[in-house]
C-alpha positions as CSV (number, residue, x, y, z in Angstrom):
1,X,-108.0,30.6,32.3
2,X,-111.4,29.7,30.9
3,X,-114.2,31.1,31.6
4,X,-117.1,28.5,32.4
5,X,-120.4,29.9,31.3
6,X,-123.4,28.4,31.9
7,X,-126.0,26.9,29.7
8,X,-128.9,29.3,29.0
9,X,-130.2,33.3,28.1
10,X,-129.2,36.2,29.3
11,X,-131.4,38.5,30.2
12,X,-130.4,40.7,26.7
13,X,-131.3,37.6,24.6
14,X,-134.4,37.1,26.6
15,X,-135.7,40.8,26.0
16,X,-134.5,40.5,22.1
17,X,-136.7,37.2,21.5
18,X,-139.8,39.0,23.4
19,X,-139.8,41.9,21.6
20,X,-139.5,40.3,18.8
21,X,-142.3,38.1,19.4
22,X,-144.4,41.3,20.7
23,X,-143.3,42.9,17.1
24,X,-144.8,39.9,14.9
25,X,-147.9,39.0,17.5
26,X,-148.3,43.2,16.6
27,X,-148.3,42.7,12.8
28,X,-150.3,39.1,13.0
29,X,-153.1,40.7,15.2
30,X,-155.3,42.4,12.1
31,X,-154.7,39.2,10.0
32,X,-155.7,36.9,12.1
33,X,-159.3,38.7,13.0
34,X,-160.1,38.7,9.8
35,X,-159.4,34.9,9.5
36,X,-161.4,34.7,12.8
37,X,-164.6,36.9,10.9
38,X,-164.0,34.8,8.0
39,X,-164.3,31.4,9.6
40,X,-167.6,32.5,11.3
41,X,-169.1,33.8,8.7
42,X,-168.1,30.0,6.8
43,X,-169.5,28.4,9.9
44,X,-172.9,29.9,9.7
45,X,-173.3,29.8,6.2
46,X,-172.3,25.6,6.8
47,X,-175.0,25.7,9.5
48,X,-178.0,27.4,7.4
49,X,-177.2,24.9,4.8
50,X,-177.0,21.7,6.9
51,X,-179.9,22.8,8.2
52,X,-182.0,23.4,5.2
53,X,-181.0,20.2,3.5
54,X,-181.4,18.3,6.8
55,X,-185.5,19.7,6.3
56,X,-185.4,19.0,2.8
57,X,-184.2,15.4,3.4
58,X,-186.8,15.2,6.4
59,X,-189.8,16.0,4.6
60,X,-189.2,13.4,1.6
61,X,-188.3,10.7,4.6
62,X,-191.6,11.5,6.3
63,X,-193.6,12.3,2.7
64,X,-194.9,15.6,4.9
65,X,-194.5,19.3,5.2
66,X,-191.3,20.2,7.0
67,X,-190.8,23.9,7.5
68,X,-186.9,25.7,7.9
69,X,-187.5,29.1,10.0
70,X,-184.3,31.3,11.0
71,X,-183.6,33.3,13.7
72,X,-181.6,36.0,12.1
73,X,-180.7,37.5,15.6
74,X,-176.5,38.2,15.8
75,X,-175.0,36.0,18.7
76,X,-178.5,34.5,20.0
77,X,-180.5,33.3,16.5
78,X,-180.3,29.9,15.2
79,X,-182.7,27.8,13.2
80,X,-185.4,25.2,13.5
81,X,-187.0,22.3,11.2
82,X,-190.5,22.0,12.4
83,X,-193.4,19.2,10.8
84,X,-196.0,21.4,9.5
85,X,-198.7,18.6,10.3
86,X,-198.0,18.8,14.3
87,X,-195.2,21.6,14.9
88,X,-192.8,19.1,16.4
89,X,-189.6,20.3,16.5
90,X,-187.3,17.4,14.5
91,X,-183.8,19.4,14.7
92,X,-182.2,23.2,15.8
93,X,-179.3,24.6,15.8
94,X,-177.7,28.2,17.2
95,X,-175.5,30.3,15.4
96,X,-173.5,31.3,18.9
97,X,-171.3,28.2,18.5
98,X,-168.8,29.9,16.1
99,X,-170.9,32.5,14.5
100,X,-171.5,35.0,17.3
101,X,-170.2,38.2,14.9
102,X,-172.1,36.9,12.0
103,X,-175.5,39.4,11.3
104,X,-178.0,37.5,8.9
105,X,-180.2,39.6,5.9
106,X,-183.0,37.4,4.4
107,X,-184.6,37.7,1.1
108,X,-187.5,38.9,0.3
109,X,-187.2,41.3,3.8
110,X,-188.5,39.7,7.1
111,X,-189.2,36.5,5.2
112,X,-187.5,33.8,7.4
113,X,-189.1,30.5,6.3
114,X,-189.2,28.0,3.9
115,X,-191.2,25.1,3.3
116,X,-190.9,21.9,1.8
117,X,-193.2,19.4,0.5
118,X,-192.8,15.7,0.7
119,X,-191.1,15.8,-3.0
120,X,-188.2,17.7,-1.5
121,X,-189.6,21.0,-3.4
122,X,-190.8,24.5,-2.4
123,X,-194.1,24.6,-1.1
124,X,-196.4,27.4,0.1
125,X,-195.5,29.0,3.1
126,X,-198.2,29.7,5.3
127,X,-196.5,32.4,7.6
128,X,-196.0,35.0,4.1
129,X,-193.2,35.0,1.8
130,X,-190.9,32.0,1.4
131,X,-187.3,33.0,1.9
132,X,-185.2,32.6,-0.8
133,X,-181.7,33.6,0.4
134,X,-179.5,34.5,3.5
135,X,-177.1,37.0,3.7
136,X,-174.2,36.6,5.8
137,X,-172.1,39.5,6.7
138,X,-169.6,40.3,9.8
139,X,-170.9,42.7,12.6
140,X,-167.4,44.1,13.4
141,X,-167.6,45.9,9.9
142,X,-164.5,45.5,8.8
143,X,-164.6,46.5,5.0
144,X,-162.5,43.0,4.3
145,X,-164.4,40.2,5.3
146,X,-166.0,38.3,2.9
147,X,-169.6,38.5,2.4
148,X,-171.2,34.9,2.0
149,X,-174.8,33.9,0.4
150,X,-176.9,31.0,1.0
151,X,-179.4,30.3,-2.1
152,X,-182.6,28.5,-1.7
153,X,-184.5,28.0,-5.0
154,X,-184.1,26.1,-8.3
155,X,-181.1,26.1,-10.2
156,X,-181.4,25.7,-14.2
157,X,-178.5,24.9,-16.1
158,X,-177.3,28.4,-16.6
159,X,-177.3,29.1,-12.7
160,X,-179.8,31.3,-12.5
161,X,-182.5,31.3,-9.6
162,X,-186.1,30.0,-9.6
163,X,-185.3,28.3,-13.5
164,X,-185.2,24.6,-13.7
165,X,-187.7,22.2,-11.8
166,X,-185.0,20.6,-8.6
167,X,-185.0,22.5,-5.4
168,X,-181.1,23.7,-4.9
169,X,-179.4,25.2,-1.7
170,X,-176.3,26.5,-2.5
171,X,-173.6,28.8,-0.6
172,X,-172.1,31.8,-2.9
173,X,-169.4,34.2,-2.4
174,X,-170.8,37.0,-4.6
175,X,-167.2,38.6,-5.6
176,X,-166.9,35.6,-7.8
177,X,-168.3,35.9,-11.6
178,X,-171.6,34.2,-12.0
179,X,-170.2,32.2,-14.0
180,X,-167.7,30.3,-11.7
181,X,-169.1,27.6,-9.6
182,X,-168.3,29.6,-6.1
183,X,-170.1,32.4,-8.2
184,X,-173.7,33.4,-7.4
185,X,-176.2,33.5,-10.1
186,X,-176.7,37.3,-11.2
């Protein structure tokens, strides 16, 4: 006599393929945070960037003063390109779409804006020091995210900050050597 079984799992099989997919969910789980603090931390950089090119680009379009100011604040900042000439506001953007995690340090301390002149250069800042970089960190502190810079300045031929005469924005990952191009200049 045969025995007629039934297409499908038994309720052994069923357990074995959910613990087994508990197990590796388990083992994935610290991986994949770090990816997830990794891709924020990439998505703010990508925003501070676009945005400070966007100015730049802005204030040889319109031959005028067009200031970049960050919010540094973690999950509510953003940023905003302003005319000097009127204080209009010509584009902003917050850092809680996809960067909520991600705390901000400028350089020098508390300076958060940077002008440009109608050239597409550095002007004078008339609200104190002009920021010259950004850095990005992730606020859960986990010792193995990457730390990400964004560079505002001129960049001579050797790399290096504030030599040469174009204005350069740049995003670094300082664990590279200075000398690679994802490097940033010592």
């Amino acid at each position: 006599m045969k025995s007629a079984r039934t297409a499908g799992f038994t309720l052994v099989e069923l357990l074995i393929g959910l613990a087994i997919a508990a197990l590796l969910t388990v083992l994935a789980l610290p991986n994949y945070s770090l990816w997830v603090a990794d891709a924020q931390i990439r998505s703010a950089a990508e925003s501070l960037a676009t945005g400070l090119r966007y100015a730049q680009a802005e204030a040889v379009k319109r031959n005028q003063q067009v200031a970049f100011t960050i919010n540094p604040a973690t999950g509510t900042g953003g940023w905003t390109a302003t005319q000097v000439i009127d204080g209009a506001v010509l584009q902003s953007a917050t850092f809680q779409e996809g960067a909520s995690l991600v705390t901000f340090a400028t350089f020098p301390a508390a300076s958060t804006t940077v002008t440009f002149t109608g050239l597409g250069q550095i002007g004078p800042n008339a609200l104190g020091a002009t920021m010259q970089e950004v850095h990005l960190n992730s606020s859960t502190g986990n010792p193995g995210v990457r730390q990400l810079y964004v560079l505002v300045g001129g960049f001579g031929p050797s790399g290096v900050a504030g030599q040469g005469n174009r204005t350069g924005i740049k995003i670094c990952d300082p664990k590279w050597p200075a000398t690679d191009p994802k490097g940033c200049p010592a």
